[in-house]
LUMSE-311259 format. One line per field, with one value per residue (C-alpha): residue number from 1; x, y, z. Coordinates in nm, 4 decimals, always signed. Example, Ala and Ser with C-alpha at 12.3 -4.5 7.8 and 13.67 -1.06 7.14 Angstrom:
residues 2
kefi <- c(1/2)
east <- c(+1.2300/+1.3670)
north <- c(-0.4500/-0.1060)
up <- c(+0.7800/+0.7140)
END
This chain:
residues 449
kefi <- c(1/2/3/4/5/6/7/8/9/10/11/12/13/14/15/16/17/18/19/20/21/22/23/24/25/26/27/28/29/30/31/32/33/34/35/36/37/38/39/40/41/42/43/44/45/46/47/48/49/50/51/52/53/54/55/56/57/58/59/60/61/62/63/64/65/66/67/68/69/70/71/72/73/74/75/76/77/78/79/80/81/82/83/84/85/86/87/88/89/90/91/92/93/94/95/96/97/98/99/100/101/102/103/104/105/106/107/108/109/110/111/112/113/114/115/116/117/118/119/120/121/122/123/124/125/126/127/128/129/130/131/132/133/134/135/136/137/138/139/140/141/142/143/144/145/146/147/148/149/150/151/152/153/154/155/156/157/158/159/160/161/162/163/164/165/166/167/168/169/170/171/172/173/174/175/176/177/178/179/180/181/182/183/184/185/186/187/188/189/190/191/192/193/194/195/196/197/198/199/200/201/202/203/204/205/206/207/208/209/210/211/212/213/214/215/216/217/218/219/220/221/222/223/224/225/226/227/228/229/230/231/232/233/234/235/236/237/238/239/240/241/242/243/244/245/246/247/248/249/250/251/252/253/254/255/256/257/258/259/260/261/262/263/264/265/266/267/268/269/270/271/272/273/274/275/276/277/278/279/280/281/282/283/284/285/286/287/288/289/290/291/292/293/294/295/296/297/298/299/300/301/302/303/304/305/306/307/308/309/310/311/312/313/314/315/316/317/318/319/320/321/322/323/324/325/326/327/328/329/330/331/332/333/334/335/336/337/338/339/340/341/342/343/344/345/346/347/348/349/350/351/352/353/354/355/356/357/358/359/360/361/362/363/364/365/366/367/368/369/370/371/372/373/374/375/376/377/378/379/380/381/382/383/384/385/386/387/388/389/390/391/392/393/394/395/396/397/398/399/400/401/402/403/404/405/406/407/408/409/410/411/412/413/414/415/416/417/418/419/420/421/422/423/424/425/426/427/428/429/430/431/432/433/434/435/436/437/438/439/440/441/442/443/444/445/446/447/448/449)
east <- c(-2.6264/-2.3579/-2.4591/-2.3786/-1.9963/-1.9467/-2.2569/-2.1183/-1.9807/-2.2277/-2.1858/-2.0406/-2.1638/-2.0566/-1.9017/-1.7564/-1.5753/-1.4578/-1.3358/-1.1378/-1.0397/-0.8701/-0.7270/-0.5782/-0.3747/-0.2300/-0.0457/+0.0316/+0.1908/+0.3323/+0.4477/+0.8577/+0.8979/+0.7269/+1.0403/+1.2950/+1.2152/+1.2000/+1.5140/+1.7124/+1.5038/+1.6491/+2.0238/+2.0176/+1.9388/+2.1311/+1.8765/+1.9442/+1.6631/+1.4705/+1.2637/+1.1172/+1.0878/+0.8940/+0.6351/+0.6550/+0.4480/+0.7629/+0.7904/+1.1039/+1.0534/+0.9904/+0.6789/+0.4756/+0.2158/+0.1021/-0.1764/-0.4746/-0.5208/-0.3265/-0.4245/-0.2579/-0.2571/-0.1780/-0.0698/+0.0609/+0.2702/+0.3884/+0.0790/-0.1573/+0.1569/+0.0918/-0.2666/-0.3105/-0.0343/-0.2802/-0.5037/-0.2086/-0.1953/-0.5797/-0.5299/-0.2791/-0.5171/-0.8261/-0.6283/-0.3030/-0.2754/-0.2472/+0.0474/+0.0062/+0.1674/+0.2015/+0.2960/+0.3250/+0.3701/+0.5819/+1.0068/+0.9378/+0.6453/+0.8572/+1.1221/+0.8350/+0.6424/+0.9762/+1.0236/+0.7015/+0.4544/+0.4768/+0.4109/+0.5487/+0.6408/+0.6855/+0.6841/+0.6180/+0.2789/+0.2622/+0.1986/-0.1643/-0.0706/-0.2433/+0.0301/+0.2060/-0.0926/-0.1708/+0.2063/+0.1632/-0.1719/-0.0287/+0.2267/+0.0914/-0.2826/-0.4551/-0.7846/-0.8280/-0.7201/-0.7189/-0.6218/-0.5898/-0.7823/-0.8642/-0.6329/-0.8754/-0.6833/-0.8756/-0.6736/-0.6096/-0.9404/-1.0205/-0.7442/-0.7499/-1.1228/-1.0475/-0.8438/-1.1090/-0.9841/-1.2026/-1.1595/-1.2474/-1.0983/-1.0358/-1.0295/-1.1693/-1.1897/-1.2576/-1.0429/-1.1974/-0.8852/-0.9723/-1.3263/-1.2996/-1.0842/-1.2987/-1.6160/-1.4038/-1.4050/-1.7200/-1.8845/-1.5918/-1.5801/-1.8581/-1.8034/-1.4613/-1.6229/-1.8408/-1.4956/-1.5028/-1.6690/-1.6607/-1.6049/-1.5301/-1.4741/-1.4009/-1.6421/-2.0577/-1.9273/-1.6767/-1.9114/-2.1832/-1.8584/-1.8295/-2.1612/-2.1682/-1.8851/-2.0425/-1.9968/-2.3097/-2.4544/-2.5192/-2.1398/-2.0685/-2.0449/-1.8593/-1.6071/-1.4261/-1.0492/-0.7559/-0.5760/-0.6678/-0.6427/-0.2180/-0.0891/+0.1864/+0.5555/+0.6870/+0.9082/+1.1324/+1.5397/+1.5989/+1.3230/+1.5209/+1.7983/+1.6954/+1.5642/+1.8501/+2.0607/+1.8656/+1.7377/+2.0063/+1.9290/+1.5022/+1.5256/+1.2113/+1.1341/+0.9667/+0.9095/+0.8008/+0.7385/+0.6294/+0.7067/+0.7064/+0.8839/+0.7521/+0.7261/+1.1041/+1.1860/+0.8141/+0.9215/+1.2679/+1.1235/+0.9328/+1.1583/+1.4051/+1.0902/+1.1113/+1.4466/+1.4328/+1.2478/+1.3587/+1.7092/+1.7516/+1.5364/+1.5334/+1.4040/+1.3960/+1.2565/+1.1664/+1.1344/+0.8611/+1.0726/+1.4405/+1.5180/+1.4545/+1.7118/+2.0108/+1.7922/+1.6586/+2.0002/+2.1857/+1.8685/+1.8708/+2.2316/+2.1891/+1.9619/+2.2608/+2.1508/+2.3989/+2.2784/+2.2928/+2.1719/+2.0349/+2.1910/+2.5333/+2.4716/+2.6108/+2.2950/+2.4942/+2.6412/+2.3897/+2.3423/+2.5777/+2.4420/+2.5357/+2.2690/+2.0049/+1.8513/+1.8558/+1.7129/+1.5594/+1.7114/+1.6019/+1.2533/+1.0398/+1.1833/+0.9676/+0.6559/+0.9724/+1.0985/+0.7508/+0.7530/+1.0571/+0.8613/+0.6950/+0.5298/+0.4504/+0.3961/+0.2713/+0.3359/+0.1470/-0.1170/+0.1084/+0.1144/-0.2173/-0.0842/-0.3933/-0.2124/-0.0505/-0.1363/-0.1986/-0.2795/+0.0637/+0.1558/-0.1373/-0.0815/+0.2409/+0.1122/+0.2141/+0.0023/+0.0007/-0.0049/-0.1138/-0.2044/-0.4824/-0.4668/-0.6126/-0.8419/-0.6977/-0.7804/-1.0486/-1.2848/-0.9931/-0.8457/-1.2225/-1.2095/-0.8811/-0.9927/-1.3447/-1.1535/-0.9075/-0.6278/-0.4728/-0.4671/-0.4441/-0.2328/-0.2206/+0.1321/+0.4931/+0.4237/+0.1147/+0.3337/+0.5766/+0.2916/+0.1248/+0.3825/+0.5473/+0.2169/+0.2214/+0.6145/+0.5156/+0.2045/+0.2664/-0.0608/-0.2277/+0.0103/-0.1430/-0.5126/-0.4630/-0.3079/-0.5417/-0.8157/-0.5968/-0.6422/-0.9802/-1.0390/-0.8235/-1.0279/-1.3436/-1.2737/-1.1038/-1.2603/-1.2026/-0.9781/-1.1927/-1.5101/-1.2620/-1.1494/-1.5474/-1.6616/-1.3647/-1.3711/-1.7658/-1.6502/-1.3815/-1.6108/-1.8990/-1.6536/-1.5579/-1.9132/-1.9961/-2.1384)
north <- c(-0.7538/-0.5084/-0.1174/+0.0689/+0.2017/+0.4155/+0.7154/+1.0346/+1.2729/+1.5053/+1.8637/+2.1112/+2.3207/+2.6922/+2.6126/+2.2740/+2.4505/+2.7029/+2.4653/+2.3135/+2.6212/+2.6850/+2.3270/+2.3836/+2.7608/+2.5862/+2.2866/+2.5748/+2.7508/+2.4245/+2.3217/+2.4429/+2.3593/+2.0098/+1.9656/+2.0934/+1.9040/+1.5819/+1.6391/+1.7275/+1.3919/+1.1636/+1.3354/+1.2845/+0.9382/+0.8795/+0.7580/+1.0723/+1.1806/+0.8554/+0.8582/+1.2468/+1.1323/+0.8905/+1.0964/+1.2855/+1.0194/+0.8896/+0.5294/+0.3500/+0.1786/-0.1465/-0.0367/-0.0145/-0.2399/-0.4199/-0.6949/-0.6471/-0.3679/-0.4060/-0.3714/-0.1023/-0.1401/+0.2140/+0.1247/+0.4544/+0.3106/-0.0119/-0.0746/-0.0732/-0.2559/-0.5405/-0.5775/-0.6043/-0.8650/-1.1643/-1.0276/-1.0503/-1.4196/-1.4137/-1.1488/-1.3622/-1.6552/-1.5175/-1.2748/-1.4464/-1.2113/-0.9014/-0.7749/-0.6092/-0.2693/-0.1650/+0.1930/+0.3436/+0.6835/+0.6280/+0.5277/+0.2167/+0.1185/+0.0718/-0.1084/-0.3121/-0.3832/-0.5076/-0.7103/-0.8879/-0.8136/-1.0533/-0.7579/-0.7441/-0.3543/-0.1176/+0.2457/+0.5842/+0.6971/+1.0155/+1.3341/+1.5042/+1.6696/+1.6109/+1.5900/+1.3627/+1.1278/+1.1248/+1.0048/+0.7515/+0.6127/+0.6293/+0.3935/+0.1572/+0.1446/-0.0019/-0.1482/-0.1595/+0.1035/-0.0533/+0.2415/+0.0824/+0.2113/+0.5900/+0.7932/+1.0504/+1.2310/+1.4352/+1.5068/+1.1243/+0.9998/+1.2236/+1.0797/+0.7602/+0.7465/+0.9272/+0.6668/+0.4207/+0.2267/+0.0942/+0.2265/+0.0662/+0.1302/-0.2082/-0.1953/+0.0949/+0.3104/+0.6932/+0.7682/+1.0197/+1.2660/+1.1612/+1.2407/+1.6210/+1.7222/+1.5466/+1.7415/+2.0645/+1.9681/+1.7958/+2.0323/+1.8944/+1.5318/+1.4222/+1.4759/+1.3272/+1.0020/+0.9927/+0.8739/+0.5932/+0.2417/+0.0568/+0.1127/-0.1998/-0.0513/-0.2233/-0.2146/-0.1003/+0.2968/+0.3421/+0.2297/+0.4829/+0.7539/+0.7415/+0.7889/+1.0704/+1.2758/+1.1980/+0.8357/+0.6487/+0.4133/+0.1896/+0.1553/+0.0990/-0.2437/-0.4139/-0.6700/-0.6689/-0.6320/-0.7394/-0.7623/-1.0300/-1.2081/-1.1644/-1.4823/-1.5351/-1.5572/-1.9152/-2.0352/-1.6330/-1.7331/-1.3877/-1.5484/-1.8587/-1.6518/-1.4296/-1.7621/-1.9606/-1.6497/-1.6257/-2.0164/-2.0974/-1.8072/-1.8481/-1.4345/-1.3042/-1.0811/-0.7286/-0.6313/-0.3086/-0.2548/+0.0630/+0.2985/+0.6391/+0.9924/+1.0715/+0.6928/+0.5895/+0.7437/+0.5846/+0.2329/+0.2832/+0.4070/+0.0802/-0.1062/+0.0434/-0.0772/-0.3937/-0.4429/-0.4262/-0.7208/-0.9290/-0.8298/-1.0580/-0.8702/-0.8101/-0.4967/-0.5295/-0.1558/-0.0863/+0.2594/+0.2864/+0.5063/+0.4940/+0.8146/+0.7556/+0.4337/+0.6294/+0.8774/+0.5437/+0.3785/+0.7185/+0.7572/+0.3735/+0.3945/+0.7265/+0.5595/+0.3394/-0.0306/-0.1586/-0.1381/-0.3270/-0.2875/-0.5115/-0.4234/-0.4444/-0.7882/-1.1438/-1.3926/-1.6466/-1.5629/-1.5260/-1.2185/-1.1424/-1.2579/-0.8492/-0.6897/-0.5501/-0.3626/-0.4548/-0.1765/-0.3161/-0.0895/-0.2831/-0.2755/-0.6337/-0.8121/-0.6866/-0.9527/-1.2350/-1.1159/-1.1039/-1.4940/-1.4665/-1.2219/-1.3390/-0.9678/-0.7061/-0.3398/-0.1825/+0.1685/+0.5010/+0.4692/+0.6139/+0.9292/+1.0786/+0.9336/+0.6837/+0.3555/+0.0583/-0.2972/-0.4970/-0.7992/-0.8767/-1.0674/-1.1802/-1.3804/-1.4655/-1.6047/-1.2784/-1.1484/-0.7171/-0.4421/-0.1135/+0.1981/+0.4606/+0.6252/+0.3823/+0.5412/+0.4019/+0.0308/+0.1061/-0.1715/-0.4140/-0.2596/-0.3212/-0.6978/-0.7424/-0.6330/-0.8052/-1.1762/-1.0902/-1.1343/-0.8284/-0.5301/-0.1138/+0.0562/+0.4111/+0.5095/+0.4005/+0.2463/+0.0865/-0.0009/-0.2079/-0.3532/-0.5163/-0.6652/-0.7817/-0.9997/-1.1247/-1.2227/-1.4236/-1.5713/-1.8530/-1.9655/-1.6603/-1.6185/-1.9484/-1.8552/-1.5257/-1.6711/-1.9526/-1.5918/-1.4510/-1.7572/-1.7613/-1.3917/-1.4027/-1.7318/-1.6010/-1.2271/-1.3901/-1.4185/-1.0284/-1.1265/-1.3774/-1.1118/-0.8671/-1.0074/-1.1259/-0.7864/-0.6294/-0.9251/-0.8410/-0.4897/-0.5334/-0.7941/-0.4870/-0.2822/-0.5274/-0.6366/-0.2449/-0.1146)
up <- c(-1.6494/-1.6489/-1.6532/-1.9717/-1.9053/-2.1990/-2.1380/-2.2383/-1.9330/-1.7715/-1.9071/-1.6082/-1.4242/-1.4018/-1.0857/-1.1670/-1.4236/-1.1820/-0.9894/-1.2542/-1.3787/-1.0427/-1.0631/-1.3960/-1.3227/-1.0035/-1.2135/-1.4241/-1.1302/-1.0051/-1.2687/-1.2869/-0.9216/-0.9643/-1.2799/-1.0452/-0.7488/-0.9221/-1.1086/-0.7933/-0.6162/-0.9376/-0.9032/-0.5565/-0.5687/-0.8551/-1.0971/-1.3718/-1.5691/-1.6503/-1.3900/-1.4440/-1.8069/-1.6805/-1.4323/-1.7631/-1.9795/-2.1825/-2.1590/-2.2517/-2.6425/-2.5036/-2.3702/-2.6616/-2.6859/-2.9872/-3.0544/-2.7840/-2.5198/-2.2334/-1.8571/-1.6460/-1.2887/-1.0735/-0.6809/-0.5263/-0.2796/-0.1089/+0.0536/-0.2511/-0.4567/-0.2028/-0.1932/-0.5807/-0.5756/-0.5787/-0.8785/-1.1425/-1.1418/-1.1888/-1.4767/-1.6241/-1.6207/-1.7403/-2.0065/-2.1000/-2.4676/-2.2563/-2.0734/-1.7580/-1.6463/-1.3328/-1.2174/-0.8856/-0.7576/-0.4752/-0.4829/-0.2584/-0.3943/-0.7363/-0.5583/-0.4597/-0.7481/-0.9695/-0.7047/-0.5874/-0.8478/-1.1705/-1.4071/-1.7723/-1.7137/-1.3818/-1.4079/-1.2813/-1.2774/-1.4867/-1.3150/-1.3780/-1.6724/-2.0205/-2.2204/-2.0137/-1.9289/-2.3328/-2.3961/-2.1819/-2.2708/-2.6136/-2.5201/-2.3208/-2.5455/-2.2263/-2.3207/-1.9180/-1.6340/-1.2767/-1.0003/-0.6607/-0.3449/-0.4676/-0.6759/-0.8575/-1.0995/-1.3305/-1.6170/-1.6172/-1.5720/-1.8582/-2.1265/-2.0306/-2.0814/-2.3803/-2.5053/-2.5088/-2.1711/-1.9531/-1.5652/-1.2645/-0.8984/-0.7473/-0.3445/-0.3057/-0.0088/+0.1095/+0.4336/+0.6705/+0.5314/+0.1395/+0.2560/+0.3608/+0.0796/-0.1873/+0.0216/-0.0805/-0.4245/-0.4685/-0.7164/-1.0106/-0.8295/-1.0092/-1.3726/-1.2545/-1.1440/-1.4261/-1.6546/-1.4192/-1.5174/-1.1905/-0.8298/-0.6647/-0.3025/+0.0473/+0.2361/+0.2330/+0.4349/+0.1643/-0.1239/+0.0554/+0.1025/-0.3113/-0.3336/-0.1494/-0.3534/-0.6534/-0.8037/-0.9725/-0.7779/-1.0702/-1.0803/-0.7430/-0.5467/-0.2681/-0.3554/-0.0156/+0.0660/-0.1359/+0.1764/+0.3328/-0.0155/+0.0155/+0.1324/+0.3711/+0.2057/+0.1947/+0.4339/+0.4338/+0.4301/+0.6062/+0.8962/+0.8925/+0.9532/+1.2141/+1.3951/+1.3831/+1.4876/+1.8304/+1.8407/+2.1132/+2.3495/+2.3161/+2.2569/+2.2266/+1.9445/+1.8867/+1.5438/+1.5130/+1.1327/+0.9114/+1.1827/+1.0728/+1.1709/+1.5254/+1.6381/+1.6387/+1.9694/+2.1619/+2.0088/+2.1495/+2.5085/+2.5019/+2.4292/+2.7118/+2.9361/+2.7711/+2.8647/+3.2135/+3.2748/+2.9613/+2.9014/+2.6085/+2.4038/+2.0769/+1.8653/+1.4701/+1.4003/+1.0265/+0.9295/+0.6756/+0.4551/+0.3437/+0.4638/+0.8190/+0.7926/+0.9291/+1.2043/+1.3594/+1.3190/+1.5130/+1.7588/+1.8805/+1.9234/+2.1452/+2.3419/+2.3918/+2.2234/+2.0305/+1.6942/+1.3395/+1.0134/+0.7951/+0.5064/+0.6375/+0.7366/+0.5355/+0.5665/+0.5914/+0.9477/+1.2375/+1.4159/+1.6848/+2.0178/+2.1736/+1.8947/+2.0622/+1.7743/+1.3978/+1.1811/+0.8669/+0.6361/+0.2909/+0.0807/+0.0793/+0.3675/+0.6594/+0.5214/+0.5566/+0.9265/+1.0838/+1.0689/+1.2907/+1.5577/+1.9116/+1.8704/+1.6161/+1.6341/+1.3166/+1.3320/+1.1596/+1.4516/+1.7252/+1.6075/+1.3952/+1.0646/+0.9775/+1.0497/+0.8429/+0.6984/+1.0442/+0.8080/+0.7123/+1.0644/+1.1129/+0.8094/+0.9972/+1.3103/+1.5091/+1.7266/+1.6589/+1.8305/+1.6932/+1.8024/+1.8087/+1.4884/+1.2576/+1.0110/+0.7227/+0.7906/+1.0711/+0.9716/+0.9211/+1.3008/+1.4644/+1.3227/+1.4377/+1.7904/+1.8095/+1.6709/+1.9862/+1.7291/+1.8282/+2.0113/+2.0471/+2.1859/+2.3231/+2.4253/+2.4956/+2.7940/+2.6988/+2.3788/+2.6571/+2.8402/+2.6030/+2.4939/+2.8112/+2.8740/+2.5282/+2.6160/+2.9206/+2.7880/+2.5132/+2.5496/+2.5053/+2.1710/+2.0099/+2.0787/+1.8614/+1.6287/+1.5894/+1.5980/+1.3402/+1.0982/+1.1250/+1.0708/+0.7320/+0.5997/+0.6872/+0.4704/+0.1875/-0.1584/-0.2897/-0.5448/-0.7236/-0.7048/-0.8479/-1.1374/-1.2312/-1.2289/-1.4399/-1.6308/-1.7101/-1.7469/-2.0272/-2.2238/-2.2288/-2.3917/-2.6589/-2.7519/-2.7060/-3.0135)
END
């Protein structure tokens, strides 16, 4: 039987309201320079006002819901966008009367999320402000809240409880990072955590980490990772592409995805390595945000490789035969090119920036490469290792290594990818125990008295 969901909030302590005192005359503060900076952001990208008005809580008219509650999914970025994809045609299933919402904090993960996710609205999450989280509440009239890994935001949590939504986080997990600043919070964490209904986290250390900052254990379970629930893409056009383009030379491929600022120039060193011994070589390097498109571009070009861009490319013409590095300079096509890889590097773990999805070609086929910061998917990184579906990495040259044995060595290619199947079968199932629990959750709050 389900816990009760709906107890009233613990009253605060003196210093839990000190704390959120302090909280609250900071967003004050912040609050003109937060306007202007996303009003320059929107100008600059050419979007005008509408999406401020949006991270403002004022949703377009078509928005407003009517009939029963709605769910409202929050992903912050591309990542979580990705890994909730396979719950919405559950949700659709088991609740075809309510539409689904999905907002996301992030630029690219909103690029994402109109494009991949099969949502009846995409939006920008509302910034922590009351008024702004009540307008949108107001709007959408969720009867269900779903925030994706760990996105604690008080003033939210607060209103949308408020509201009479249901809250649950759905693949939950505490990073060591999330961990120290929620430590330097924790005497307001847990009348925050008390708005929420269920934590649904990854793994038994993150359900104990949410325990620790303040969550009730009777709320918290395991329900394992959404990740490995995200099937391959079909059959990718763009892969088809990229293979026929390099089918009559047998080029091998390194796709070094989701690099970040700091690990452009290392991936281009290793590749230089690369080169020497296979001078056919090919590079597709995929900055993990838009801005870095034209530094990588200009910085692979100075290394002098002759350079393309994706974007500037017709699909229907292969790649010329002289490229020797393609920079992925579009959203939602890296998933599609992995298929085409003989390697992957996944990048964030070069450089102490927590590390990226390594799941993604794994589901390919590819065996990956990654390196030693990895704290945001460590358990998924140690299975990885153990299943000898892929490897870490510590530097450059270890970077061209690797991958210069993996090159030469077919066989050893099949056995981790035959690892790498296995691994993802044997972890799948998160979706399914997801959507039982919320579904428990939202039929306690209808039959609630």
């Amino acid at each position: 039987m389900m816990p009760s969901t709906r107890s009233r909030a613990p009253q605060l302590s003196l210093a839990a309201r000190f704390d959120f005192a302090v909280r609250s005359l900071l967003l004050f503060l912040a609050f003109p320079f937060v306007l202007i900076y996303f009003l320059l952001r929107s100008f600059r990208r050419g979007s005008g006002t509408g999406d401020l008005a949006q991270r403002l809580g004022s949703l377009p008219p078509a928005f407003r819901q009517a009939g029963l509650g709605s769910i409202w999914i929050h992903t912050v970025s591309v990542g979580e966008a990705q890994a909730v994809a396979p719950l919405i045609p559950l949700l659709r299933s088991r609740f075809p009367d309510r539409r689904i919402f999905v907002s996301t904090t992030t630029e690219t993960g909103q690029t994402l999320a109109k494009a991949k996710l099969e949502a009846d609205h995409t939006f920008y999450f509302p910034l922590d402000y009351s008024f702004a989280c009540r307008h949108a509440l107001r709007a959408i009239q969720p009867a269900m809240v779903l925030i994706a890994e760990t996105e604690f935001w008080p003033r939210f949590l607060r209103e949308a409880r408020r509201s009479g939504a249901s809250i649950a986080i759905v693949n939950g997990r505490i990073s060591d990072r999330s961990l120290a600043r929620y430590h330097f919070w924790r005497r307001s964490m847990r009348p925050i955590l008390s708005h929420v209904d269920l934590f649904l986290m990854q793994t038994e250390e993150d359900a104990r980490r949410v325990m620790t900052i303040g969550a009730d254990p009777a709320r918290v379970s395991v329900s394992g990772n959404l990740k490995y629930d995200v099937p391959p893409p079909p059959c990718s056009p763009i892969a088809t592409w990229l293979a026929n383009s390099l089918s009559r030379s047998a080029r091998s491929v390194l796709i070094a995805g989701s690099v970040v600022a700091g690990e452009e120039s290392a991936v281009l060193e290793a590749f230089a390595a690369i080169r020497a011994k296979h001078a056919g070589a090919l590079l597709v390097l995929a900055p993990r945000r838009p801005e870095r498109f034209d530094f990588a571009a200009r910085l692979a070009a100075d290394a002098g490789f002759r350079v393309f861009r994706r974007s500037q490319l017709d699909p229907s013409i292969p790649l010329k035969a002289s490229a020797d590095v393609l920079i992925l300079d579009t959203i939602g096509e890296l998933a599609g090119f992995y298929q085409a890889a003989t390697v992957a590097f996944v990048g964030g773990s070069l450089i102490p920036a927590g590390g990226h999805n390594i799941l993604e070609p794994l589901a390919a086929g590819v065996p990956v490469l990654f390196g030693p910061s990895m704290e945001n998917f460590a358990e998924i990184a140690r299975a990885v290792v153990a299943a000898g579906a892929g490897s870490q990495v510590t530097s450059a040259q270890d970077l061209a290594r690797a991958c210069l044995e993996l090159f030469d060595d077919p066989a050893g290619r099949v056995a981790m990818s035959q690892s790498a199947a296995k691994l993802l079968q044997h972890n799948r199932g998160a979706a399914s125990r997801t959507i039982e629990r919320i579904s428990a959750l939202l039929a306690d709050l209808e039959h609630a008295p």
